[in-house]
PANU-283131 format. One record per residue (C-alpha): residue number from 1; x, y, z. Coordinates in nm, 4 decimals. Example, Ala and Ser with C-alpha at 12.3 -4.5 7.8 and 13.67 -1.06 7.14 Angstrom:
{n: 1 | u: 1.2300 | v: -0.4500 | w: 0.7800};
{n: 2 | u: 1.3670 | v: -0.1060 | w: 0.7140};
REM end
This chain:
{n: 1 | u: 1.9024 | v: 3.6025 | w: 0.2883};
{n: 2 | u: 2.0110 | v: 3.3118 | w: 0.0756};
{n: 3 | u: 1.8002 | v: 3.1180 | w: -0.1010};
{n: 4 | u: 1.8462 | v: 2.8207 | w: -0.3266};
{n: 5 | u: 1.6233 | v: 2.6011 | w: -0.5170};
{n: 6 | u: 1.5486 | v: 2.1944 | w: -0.5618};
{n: 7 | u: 1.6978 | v: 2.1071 | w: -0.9042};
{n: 8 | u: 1.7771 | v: 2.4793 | w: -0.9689};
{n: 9 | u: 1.9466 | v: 2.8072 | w: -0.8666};
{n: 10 | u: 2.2430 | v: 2.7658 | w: -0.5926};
{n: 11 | u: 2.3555 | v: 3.0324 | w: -0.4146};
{n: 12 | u: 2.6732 | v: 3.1384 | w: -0.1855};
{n: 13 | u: 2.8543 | v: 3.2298 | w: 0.0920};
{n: 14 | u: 3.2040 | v: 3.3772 | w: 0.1395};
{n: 15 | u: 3.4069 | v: 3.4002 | w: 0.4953};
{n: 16 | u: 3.6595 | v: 3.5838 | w: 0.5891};
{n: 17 | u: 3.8625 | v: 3.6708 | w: 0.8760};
{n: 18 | u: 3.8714 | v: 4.0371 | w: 1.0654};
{n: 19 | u: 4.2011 | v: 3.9916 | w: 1.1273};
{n: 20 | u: 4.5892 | v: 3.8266 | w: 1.0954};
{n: 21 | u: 4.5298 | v: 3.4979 | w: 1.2985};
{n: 22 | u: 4.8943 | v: 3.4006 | w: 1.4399};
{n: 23 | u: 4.7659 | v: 3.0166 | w: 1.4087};
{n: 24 | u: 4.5967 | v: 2.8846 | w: 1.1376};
{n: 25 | u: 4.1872 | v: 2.8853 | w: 1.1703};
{n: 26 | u: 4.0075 | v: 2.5835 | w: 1.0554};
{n: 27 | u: 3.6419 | v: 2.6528 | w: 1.0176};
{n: 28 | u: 3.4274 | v: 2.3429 | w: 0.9762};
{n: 29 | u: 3.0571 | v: 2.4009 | w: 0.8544};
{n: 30 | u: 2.7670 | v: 2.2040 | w: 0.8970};
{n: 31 | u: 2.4142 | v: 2.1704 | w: 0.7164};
{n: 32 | u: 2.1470 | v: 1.9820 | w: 0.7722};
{n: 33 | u: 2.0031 | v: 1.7323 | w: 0.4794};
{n: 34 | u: 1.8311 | v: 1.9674 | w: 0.3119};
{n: 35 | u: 2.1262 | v: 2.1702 | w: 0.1534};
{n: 36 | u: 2.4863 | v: 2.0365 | w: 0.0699};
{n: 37 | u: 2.7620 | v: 2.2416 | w: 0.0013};
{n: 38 | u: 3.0920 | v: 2.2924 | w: -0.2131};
{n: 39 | u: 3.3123 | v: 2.2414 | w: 0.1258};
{n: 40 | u: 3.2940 | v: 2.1483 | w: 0.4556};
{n: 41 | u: 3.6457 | v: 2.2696 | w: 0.5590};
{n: 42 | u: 3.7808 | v: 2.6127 | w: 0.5166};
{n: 43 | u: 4.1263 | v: 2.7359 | w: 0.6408};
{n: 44 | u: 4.2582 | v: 3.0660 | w: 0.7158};
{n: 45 | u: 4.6816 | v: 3.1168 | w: 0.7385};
{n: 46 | u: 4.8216 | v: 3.4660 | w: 0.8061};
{n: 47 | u: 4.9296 | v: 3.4741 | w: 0.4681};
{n: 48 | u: 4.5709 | v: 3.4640 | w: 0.3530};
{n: 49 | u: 4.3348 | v: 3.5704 | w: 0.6010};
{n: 50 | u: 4.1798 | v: 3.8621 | w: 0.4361};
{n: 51 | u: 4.0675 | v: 3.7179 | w: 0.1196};
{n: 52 | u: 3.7689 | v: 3.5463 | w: 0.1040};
{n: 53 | u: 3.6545 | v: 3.2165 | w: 0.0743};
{n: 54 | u: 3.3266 | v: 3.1123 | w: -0.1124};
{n: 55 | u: 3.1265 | v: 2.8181 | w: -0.0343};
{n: 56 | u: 2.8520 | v: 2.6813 | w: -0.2762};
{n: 57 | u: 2.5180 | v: 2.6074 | w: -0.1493};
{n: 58 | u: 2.2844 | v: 2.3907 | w: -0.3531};
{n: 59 | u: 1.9262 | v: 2.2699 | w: -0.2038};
{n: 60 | u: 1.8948 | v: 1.8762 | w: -0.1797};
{n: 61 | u: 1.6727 | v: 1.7790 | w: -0.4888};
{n: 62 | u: 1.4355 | v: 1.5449 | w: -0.2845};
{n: 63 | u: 1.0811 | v: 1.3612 | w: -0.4036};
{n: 64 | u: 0.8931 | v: 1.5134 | w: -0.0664};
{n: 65 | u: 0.6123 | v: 1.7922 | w: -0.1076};
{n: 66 | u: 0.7355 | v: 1.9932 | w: 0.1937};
{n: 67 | u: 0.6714 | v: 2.3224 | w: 0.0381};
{n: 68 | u: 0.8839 | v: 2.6034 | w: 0.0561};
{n: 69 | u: 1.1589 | v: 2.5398 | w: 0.3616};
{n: 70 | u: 1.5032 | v: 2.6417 | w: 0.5731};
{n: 71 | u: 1.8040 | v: 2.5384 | w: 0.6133};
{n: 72 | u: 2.0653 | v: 2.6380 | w: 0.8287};
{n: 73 | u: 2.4690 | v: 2.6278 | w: 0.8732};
{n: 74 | u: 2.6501 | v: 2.5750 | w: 1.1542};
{n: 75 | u: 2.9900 | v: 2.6880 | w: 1.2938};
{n: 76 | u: 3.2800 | v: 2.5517 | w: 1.4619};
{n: 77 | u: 3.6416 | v: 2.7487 | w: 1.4436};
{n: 78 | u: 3.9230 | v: 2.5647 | w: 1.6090};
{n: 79 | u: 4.2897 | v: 2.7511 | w: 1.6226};
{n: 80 | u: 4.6456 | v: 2.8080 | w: 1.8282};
{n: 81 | u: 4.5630 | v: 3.1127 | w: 1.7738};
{n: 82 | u: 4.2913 | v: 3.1359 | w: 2.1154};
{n: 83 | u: 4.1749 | v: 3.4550 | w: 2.0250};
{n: 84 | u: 3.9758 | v: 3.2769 | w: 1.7416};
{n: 85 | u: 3.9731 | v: 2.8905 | w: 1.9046};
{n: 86 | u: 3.6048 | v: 2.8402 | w: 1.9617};
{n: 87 | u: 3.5201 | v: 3.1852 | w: 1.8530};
{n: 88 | u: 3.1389 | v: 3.1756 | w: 1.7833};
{n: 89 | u: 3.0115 | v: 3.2318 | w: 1.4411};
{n: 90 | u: 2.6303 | v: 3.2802 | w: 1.3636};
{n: 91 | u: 2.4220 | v: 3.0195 | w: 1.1928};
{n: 92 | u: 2.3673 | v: 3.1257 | w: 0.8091};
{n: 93 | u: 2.0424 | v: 3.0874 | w: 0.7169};
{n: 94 | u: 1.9274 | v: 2.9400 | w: 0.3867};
{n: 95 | u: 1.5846 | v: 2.9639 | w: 0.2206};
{n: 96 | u: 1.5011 | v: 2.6406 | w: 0.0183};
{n: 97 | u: 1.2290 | v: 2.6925 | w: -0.2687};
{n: 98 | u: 1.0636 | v: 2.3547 | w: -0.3265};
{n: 99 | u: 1.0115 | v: 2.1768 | w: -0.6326};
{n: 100 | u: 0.8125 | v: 1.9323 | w: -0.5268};
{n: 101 | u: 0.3842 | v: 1.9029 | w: -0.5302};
{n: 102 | u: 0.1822 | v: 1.6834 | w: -0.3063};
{n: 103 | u: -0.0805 | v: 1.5112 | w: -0.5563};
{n: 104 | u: -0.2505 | v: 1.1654 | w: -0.6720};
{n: 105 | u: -0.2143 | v: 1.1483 | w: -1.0717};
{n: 106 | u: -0.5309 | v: 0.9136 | w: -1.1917};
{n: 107 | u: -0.5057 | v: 0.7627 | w: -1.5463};
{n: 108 | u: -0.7119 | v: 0.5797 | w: -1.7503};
{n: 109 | u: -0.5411 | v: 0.2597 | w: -1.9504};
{n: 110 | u: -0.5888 | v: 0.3664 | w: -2.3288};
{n: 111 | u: -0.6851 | v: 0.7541 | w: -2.1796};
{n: 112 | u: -1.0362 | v: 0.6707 | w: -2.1505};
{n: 113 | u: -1.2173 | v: 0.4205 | w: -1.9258};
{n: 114 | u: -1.4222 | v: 0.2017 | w: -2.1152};
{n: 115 | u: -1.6837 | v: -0.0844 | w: -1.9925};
{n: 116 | u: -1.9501 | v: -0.2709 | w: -2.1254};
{n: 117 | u: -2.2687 | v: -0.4537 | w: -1.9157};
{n: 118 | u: -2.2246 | v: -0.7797 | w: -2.1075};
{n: 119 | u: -1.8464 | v: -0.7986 | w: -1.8926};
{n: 120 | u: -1.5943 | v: -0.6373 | w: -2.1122};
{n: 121 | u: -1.3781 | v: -0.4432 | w: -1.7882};
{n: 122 | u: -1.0971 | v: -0.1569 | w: -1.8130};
{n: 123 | u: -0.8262 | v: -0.0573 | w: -1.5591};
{n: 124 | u: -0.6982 | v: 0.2562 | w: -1.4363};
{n: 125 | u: -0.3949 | v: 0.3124 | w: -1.2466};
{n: 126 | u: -0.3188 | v: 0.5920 | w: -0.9396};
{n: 127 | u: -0.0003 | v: 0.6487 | w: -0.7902};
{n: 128 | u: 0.1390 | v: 0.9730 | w: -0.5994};
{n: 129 | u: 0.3290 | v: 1.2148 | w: -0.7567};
{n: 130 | u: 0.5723 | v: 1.3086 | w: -0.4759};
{n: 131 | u: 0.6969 | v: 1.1400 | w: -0.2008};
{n: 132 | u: 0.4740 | v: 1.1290 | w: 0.1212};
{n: 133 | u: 0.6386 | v: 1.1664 | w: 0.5237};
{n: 134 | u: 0.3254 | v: 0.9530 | w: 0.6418};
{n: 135 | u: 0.1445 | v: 0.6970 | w: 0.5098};
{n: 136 | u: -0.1514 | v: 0.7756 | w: 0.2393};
{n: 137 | u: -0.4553 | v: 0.6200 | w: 0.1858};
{n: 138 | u: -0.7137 | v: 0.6750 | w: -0.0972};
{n: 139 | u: -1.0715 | v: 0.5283 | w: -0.0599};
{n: 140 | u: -1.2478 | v: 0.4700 | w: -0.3753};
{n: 141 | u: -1.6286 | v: 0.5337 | w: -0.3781};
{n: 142 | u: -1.8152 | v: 0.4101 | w: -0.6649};
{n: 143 | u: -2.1562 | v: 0.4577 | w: -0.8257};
{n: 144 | u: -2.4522 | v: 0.2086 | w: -0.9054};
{n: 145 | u: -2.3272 | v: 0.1518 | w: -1.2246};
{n: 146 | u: -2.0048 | v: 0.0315 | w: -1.1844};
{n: 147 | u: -1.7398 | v: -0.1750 | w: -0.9056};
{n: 148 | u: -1.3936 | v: -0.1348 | w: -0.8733};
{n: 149 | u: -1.1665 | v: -0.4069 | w: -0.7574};
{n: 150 | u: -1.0083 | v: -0.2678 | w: -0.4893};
{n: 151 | u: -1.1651 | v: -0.0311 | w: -0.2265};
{n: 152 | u: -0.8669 | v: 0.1606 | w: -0.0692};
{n: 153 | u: -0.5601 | v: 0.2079 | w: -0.2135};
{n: 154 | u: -0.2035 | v: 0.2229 | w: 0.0452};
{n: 155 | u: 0.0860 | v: 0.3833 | w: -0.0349};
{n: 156 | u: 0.4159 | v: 0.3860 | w: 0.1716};
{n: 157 | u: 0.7453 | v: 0.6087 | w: 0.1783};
{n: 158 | u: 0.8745 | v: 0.3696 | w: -0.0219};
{n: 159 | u: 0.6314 | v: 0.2050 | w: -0.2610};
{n: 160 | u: 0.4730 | v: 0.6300 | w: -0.3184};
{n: 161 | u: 0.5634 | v: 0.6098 | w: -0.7032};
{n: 162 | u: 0.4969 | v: 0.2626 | w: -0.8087};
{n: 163 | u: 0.1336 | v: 0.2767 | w: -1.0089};
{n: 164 | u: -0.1419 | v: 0.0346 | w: -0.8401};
{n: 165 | u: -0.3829 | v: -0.0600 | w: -1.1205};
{n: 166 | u: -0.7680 | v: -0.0545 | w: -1.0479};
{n: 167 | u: -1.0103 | v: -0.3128 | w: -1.2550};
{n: 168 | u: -1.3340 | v: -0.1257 | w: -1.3492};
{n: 169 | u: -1.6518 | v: -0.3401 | w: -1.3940};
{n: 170 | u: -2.0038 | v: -0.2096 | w: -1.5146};
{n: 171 | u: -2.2771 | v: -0.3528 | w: -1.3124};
{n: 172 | u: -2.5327 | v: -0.5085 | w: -1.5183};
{n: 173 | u: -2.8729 | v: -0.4142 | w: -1.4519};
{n: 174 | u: -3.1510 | v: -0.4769 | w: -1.6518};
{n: 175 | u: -3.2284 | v: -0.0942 | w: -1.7327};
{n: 176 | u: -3.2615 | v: 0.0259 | w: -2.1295};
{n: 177 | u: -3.0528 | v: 0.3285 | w: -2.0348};
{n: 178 | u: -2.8043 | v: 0.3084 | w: -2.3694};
{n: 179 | u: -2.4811 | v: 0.4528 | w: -2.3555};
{n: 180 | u: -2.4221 | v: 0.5866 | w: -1.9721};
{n: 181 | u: -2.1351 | v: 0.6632 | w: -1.7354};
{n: 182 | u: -1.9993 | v: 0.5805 | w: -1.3995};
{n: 183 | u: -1.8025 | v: 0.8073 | w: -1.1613};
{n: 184 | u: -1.5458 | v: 0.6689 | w: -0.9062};
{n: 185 | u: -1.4679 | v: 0.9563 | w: -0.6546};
{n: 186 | u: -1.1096 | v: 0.9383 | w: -0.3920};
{n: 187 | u: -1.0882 | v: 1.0515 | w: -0.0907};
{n: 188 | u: -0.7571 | v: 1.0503 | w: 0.0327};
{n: 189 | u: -0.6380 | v: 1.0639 | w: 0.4533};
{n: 190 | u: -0.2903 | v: 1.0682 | w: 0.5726};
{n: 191 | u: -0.0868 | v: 1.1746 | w: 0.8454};
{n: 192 | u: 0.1061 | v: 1.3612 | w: 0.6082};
{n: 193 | u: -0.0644 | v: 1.7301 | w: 0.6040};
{n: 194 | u: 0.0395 | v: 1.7862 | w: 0.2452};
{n: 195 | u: -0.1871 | v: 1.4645 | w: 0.1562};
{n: 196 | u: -0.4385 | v: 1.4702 | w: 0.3886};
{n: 197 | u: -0.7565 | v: 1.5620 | w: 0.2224};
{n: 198 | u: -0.5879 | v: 1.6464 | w: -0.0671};
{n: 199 | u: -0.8397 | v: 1.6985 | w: -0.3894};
{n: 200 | u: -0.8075 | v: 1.4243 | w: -0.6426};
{n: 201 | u: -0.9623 | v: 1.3675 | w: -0.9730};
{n: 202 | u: -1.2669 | v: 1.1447 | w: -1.0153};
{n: 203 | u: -1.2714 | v: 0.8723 | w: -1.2735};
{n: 204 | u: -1.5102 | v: 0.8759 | w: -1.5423};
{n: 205 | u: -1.6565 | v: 0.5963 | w: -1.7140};
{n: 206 | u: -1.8112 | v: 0.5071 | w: -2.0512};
{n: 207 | u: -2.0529 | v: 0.2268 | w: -1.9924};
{n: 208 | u: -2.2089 | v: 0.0890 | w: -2.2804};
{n: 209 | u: -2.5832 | v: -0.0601 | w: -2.2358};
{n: 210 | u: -2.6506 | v: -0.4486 | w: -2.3074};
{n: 211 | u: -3.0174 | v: -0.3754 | w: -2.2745};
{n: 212 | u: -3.2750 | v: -0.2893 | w: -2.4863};
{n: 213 | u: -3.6435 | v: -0.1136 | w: -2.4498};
{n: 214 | u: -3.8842 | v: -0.3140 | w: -2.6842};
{n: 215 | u: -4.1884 | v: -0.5387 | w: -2.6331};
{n: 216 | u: -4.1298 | v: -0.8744 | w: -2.7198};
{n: 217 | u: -4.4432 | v: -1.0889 | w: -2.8280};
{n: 218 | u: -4.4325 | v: -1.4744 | w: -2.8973};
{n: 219 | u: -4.7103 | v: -1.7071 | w: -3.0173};
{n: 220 | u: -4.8181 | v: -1.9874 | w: -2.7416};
{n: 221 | u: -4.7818 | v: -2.3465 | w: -2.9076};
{n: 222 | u: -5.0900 | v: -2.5299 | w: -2.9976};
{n: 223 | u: -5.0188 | v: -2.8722 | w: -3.1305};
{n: 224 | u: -5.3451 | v: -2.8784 | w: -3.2886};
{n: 225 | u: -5.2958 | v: -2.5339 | w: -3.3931};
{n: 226 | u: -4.9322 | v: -2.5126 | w: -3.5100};
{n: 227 | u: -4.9788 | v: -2.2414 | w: -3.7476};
{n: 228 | u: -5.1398 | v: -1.9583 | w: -3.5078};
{n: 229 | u: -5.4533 | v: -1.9794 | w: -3.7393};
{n: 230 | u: -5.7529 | v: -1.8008 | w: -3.5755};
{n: 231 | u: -6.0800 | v: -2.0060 | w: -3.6431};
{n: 232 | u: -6.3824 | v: -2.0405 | w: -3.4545};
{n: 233 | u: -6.2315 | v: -2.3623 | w: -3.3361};
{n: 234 | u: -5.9028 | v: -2.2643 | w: -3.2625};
{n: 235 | u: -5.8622 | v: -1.8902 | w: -3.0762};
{n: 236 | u: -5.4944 | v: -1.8135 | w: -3.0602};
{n: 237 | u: -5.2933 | v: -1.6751 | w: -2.7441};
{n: 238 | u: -4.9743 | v: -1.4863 | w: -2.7847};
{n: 239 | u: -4.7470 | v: -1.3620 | w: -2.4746};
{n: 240 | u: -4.5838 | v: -1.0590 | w: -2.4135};
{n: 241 | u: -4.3096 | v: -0.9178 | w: -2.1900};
{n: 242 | u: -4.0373 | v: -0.7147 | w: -2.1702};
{n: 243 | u: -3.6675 | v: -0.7763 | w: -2.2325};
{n: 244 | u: -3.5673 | v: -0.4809 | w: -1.9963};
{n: 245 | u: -3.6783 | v: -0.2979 | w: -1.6795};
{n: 246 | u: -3.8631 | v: 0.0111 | w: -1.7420};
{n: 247 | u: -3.8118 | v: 0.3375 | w: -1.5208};
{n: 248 | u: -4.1729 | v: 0.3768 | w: -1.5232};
{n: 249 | u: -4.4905 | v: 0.1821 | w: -1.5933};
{n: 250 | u: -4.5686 | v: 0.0534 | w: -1.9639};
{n: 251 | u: -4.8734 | v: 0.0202 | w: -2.1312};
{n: 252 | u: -4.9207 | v: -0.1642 | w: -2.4685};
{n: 253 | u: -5.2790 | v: -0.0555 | w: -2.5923};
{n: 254 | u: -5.3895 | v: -0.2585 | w: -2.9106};
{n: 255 | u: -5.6334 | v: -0.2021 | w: -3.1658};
{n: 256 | u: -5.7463 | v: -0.4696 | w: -3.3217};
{n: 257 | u: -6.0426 | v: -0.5151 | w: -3.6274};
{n: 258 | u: -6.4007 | v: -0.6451 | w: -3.6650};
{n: 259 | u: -6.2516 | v: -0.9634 | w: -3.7540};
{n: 260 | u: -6.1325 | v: -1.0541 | w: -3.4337};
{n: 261 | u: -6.1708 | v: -0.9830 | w: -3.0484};
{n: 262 | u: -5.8958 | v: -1.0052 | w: -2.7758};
{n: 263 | u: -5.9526 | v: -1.1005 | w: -2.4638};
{n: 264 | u: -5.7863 | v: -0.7357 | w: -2.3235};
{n: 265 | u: -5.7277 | v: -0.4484 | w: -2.5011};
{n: 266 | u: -5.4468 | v: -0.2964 | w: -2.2724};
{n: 267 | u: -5.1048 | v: -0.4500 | w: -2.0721};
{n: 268 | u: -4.9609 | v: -0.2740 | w: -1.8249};
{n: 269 | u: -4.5901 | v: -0.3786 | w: -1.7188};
{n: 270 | u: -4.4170 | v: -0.2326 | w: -1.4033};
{n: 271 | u: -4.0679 | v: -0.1673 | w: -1.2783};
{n: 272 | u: -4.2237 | v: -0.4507 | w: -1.0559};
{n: 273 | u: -4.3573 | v: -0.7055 | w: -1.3025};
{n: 274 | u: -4.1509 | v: -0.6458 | w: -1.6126};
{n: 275 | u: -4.0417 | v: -0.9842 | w: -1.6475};
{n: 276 | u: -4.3554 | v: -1.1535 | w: -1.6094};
{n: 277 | u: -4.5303 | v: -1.2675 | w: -1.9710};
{n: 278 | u: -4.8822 | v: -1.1423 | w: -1.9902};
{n: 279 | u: -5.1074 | v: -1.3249 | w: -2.2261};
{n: 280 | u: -5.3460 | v: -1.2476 | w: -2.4601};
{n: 281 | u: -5.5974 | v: -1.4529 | w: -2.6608};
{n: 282 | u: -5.7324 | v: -1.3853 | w: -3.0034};
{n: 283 | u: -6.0546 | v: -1.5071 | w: -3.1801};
{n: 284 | u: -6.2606 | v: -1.4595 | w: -3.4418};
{n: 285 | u: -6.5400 | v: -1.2136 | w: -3.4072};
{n: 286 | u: -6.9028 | v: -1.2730 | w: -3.4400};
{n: 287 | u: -6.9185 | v: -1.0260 | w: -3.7135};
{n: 288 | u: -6.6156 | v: -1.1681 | w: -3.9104};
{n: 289 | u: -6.6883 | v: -1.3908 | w: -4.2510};
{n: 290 | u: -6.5639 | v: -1.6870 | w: -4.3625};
{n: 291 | u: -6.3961 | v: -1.5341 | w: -4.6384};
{n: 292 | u: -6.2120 | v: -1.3012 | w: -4.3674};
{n: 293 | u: -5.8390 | v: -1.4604 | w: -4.4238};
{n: 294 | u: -5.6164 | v: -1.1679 | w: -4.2591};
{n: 295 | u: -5.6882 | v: -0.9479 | w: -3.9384};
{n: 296 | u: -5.4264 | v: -0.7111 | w: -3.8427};
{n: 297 | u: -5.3493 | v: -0.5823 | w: -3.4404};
{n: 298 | u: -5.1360 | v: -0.3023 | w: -3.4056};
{n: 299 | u: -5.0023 | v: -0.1676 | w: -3.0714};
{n: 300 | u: -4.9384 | v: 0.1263 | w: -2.9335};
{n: 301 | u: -4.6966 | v: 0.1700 | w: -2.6184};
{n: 302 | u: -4.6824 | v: 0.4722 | w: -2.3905};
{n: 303 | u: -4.4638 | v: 0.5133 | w: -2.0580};
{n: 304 | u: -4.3183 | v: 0.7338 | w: -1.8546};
{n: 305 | u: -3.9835 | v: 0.5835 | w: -1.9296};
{n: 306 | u: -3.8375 | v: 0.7649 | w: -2.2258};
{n: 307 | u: -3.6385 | v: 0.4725 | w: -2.3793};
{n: 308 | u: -3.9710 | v: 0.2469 | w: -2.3590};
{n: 309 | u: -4.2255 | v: 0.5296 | w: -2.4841};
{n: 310 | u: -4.3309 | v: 0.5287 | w: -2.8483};
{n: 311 | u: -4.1018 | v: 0.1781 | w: -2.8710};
{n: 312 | u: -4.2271 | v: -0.0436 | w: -3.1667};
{n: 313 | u: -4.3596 | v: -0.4015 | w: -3.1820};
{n: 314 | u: -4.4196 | v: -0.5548 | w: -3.4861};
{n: 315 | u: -4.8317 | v: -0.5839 | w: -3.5778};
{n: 316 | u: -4.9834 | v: -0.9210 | w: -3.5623};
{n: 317 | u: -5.1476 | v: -1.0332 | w: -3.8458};
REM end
């Protein structure tokens, strides 16, 4: 059998006649356009029928994932001589070893992929690494973190190796979740079977956070208060709230001293309500003196949400 290879090893053929022709014999050979070869014409004379004539076959270095293949050459011998005009001569068959791989290269601009919530985006680029028979299409499929910019991706005979870039975008939530990632998965159909449901390479992201798990606590303006003094005039209301969206409920407990009373000792904010101040007022205790001039509350917060458990805010005093 003969056997060549894309961009590699040829092989060859030799002919000769079984006999003195009395006419010369042309022999023309044929291939497909797979294979090429060193000659297409070969001629016989009686002076030099019985030594042989080699013919060079080399395999067609094409772009197409076809996978190991044949090839074939074909025979027609035209002489005077008519015992060899039209004399049939088998095909010779040729085994062609591919060099080619069906597959959909994915890279990252900079080699990572790199977004941030606050809008800072990052592009990747996919193109196909041999040439398709068919039409390909890759569907991108991405996660509740991130968006891409384009949702399928086409790629032709002819337009196979030219990279199409892909914008990356974080999506920004209002979750303390720090540093994260995103995943973009492909799925790629084509009527080409070497594509079609080929395995490609998801896309990792880096997504960094613009969020933060705290409690945030401001003092609610009194014009005839402007300070935040507690008296038994003036009680003083702060708010609370938080700047992020907690995975689970929070609860702020504070303790507060025998100076001063608060109207609740506990908040509670939920995944629903997050956003919504809460408001607590402070005032001086029966029991406190007149020479009482500082009263401390500290806080405490618990929650199922790890990011938003143990999380400090700054005593009141």
């Amino acid at each position: 059998l003969t056997s060549v290879t894309e961009g590699g090893a040829t092989d060859s053929v030799s002919y000769v006649l079984g006999s003195a022709p009395s006419a010369d014999v042309v022999i023309a050979l044929a291939a497909d356009d797979e294979i090429s070869l060193s000659t297409e014409e070969l001629r016989f004379t009686s002076l030099n029928w019985s030594q042989p004539q080699t013919v060079t076959i080399s395999a067609v270095d094409d772009q197409v994932a076809e996978g190991n293949h044949a090839a074939a050459i074909s025979h027609i011998v035209t002489s005077g001589d008519l015992g060899y005009d039209g004399l049939d001569v088998s095909d010779v068959a040729i085994s062609i070893v591919d060099n080619d791989t069906a597959g959909v290269s994915v890279v990252a601009s900079g080699g990572t992929t790199q977004v941030t919530e606050s809008g800072t985006t990052d592009t990747y680029t996919v193109v196909l690494t041999s040439a398709p028979t068919a039409d390909v299409t890759i569907t991108l499929t991405d996660d509740d973190d991130i968006t891409v910019s384009l949702s399928t991706l086409t790629f032709t005979i002819v337009d196979w190796n030219t990279p199409q870039e892909v914008t990356v975008s974080a999506v920004n939530d209002d979750l303390a979740e720090g540093p994260h990632t995103g995943t973009i998965t492909h799925e790629v159909s084509s009527a080409d079977v070497t594509y079609d449901a080929l395995e490609v390479s998801s896309l990792v992201a880096s997504i960094t956070d613009n969020d933060v798990a705290a409690v945030v606590s401001s003092l609610v303006s009194d014009e005839d208060n402007p300070d935040g003094e507690i008296s038994d005039a003036h009680p003083v209301s702060y708010r609370f709230v938080l700047p992020s969206e907690p995975t689970a409920a929070v609860t702020i407990a504070m303790a507060v001293g025998l100076e001063i009373e608060a109207s609740q000792s506990t908040l509670t904010f939920t995944p629903e309500n997050w956003d919504v101040p809460q408001e607590v007022i402070f005032s001086r205790a029966d029991g406190a003196t007149e020479e009482t001039e500082h009263a401390i509350v500290s806080f405490t917060v618990t929650s199922g949400d790890t990011a938003y458990n143990g999380a400090a805010i700054t005593a009141l005093s």
